[in-house]
C-alpha positions in Angstrom: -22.9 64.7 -11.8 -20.1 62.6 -13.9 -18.2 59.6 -13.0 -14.7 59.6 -12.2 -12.4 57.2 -13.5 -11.8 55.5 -9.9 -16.0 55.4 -9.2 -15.8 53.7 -12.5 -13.1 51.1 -12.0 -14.9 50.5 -8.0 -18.2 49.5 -10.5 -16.8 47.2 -12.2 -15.1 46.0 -10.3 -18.2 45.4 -7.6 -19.4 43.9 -11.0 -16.9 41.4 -11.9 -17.3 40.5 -7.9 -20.4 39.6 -8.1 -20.5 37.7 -11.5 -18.2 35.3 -10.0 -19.8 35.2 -6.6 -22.4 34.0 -8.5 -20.8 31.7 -10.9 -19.2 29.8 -7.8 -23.2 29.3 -6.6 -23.8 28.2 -9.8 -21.0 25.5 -9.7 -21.5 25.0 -5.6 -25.7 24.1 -7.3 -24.2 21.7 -10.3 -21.9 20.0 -7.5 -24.7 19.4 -5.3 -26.9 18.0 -8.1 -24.0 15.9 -9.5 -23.2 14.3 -5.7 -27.3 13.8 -5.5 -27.1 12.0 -8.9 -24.2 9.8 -7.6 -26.1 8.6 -4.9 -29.2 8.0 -6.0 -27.3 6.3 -8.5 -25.4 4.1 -5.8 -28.9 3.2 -3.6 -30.5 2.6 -7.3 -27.6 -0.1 -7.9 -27.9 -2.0 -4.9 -31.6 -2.0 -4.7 -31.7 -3.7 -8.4 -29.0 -6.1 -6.9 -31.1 -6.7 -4.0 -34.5 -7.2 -5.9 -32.5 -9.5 -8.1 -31.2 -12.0 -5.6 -34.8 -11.7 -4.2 -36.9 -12.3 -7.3 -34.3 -15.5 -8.1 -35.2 -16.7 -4.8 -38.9 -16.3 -4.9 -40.7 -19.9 -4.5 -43.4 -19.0 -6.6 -45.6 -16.8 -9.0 -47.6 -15.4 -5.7 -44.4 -14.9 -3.7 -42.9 -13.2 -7.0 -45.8 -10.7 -7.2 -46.1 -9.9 -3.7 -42.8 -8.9 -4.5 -42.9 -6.4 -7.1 -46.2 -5.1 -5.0 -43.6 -4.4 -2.3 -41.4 -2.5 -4.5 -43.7 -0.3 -5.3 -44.2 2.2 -2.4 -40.9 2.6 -1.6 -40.3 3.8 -5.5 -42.6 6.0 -4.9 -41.2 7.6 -1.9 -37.3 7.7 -3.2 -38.3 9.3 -6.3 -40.4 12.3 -4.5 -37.2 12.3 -2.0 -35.3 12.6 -4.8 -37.3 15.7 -6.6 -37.7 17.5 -3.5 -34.1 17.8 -2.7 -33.1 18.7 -6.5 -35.5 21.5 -6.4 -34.4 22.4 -2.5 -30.7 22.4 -4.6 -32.4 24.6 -7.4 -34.9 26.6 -5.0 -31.4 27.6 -2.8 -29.4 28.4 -6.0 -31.8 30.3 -6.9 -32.4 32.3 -4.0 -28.7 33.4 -3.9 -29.1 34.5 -7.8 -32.2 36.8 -7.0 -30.5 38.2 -3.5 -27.7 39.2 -5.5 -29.9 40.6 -8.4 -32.5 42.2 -5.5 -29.1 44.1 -4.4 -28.3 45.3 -7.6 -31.5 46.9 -8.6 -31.6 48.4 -5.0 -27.8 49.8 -5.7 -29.5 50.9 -8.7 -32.7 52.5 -8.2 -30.8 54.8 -5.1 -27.9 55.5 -7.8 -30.7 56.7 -10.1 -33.0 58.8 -7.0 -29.6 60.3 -6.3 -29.4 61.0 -9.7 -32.5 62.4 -9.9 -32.5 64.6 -6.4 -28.9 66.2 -8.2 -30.7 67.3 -11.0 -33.3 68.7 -9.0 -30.8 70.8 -7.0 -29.2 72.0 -9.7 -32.5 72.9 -11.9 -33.1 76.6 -12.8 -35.7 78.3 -11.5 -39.4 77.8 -12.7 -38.6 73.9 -13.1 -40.3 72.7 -9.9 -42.7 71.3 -11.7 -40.8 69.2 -13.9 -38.9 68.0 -11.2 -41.5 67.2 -9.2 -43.2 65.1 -12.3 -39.3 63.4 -12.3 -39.3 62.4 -8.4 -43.5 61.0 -9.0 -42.1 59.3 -11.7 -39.5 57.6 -10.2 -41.4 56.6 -7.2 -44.0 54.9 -9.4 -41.5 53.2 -11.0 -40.0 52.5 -8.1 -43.4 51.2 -6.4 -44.0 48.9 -9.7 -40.3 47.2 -9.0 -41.6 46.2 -6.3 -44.6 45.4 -6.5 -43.6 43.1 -9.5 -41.2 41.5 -7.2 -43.8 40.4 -4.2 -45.9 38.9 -7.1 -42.6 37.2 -8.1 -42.4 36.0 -4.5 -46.0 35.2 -3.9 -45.7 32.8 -7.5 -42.9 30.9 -6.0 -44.7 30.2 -2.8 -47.5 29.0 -4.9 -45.1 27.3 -7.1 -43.5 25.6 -4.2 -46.7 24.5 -2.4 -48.0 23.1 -5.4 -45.0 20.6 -5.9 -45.5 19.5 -2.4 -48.9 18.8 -2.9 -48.5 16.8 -6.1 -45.6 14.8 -4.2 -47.8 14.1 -1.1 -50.3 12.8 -3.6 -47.9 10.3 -5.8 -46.7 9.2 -2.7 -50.4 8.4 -1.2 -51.0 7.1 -4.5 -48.5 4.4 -4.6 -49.3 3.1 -0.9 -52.8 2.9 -2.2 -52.0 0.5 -5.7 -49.4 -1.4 -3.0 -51.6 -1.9 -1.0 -54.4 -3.1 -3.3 -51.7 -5.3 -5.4 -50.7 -6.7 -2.0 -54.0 -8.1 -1.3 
């Protein structure tokens, strides 16, 4: 089974497609981490203006530290808002990077069992057995692929749940020290 010319050129061209399909996700991700970092940047600007104007006007040392205990939590909270929508940027980037690869290999391993069921056709007589070893072969293969890419899965669920727990416990955590520095 040989390639033609023109089922070579439609490869790579399908090829070149996709390697800028994905380098405009890759952009699309950067822009939406730069426009994040811009307005975090903007909120972070006029909250130290704000805090300024309010520690100049604080009457005293106890009105000063009641202050900064007040600042506290909602640090706390802005900065896990802030990490969970970069990694919803990354997580999402991501994704579209591993859709396009998951469609590749697919392309790829039916390219190859085509391949494979050709060659079979075509074998001389007496070579059912080496055939047969082929197809197991590729199966197996096949089944590892897979099987390798559910664990992939199942360690980005893990992955993902676990930087929501530690989130949920900074956040907790800073309510707790405001609240104790409050009293």
């Amino acid at each position: 089974m040989a390639l033609t010319a023109d089922q070579l050129i439609a490869a790579q061209k399908a090829n070149v497609e996709i390697l800028f399909g994905l380098t405009t996700k890759a952009f699309e991700g950067v822009e939406k981490i730069v426009e994040l970092n811009v307005q975090a940047s903007k909120a972070a600007l006029s909250e130290a203006a704000e805090t300024a104007q309010a520690v100049l006007s604080a009457k005293d040392a106890q009105e000063l530290l009641a202050l900064q205990a007040g600042l506290l939590q909602p640090l706390a909270e802005k900065t896990a808002s802030y990490s969970r929508h970069l990694y919803e940027i990354a997580q999402g980037t991501s994704a579209e990077f591993s859709k396009a690869f998951e469609v590749k290999a697919a392309e790829a391993q039916q390219a190859f069992v085509n391949l494979v069921d050709s060659a079979a056709k075509n074998a001389p007589a007496g070579s059912e057995t080496g055939v047969a070893l082929m197809k197991s072969a590729v199966a197996a293969a096949n089944n590892a692929f897979e099987s390798v890419q559910k664990a992939v899965k199942q360690a980005s669920d893990v992955a993902e749940a676990n930087f929501n727990a530690v989130q949920s416990q900074a956040v907790a955590a800073a309510k707790t020290a405001a609240g104790k520095a409050k009293r």
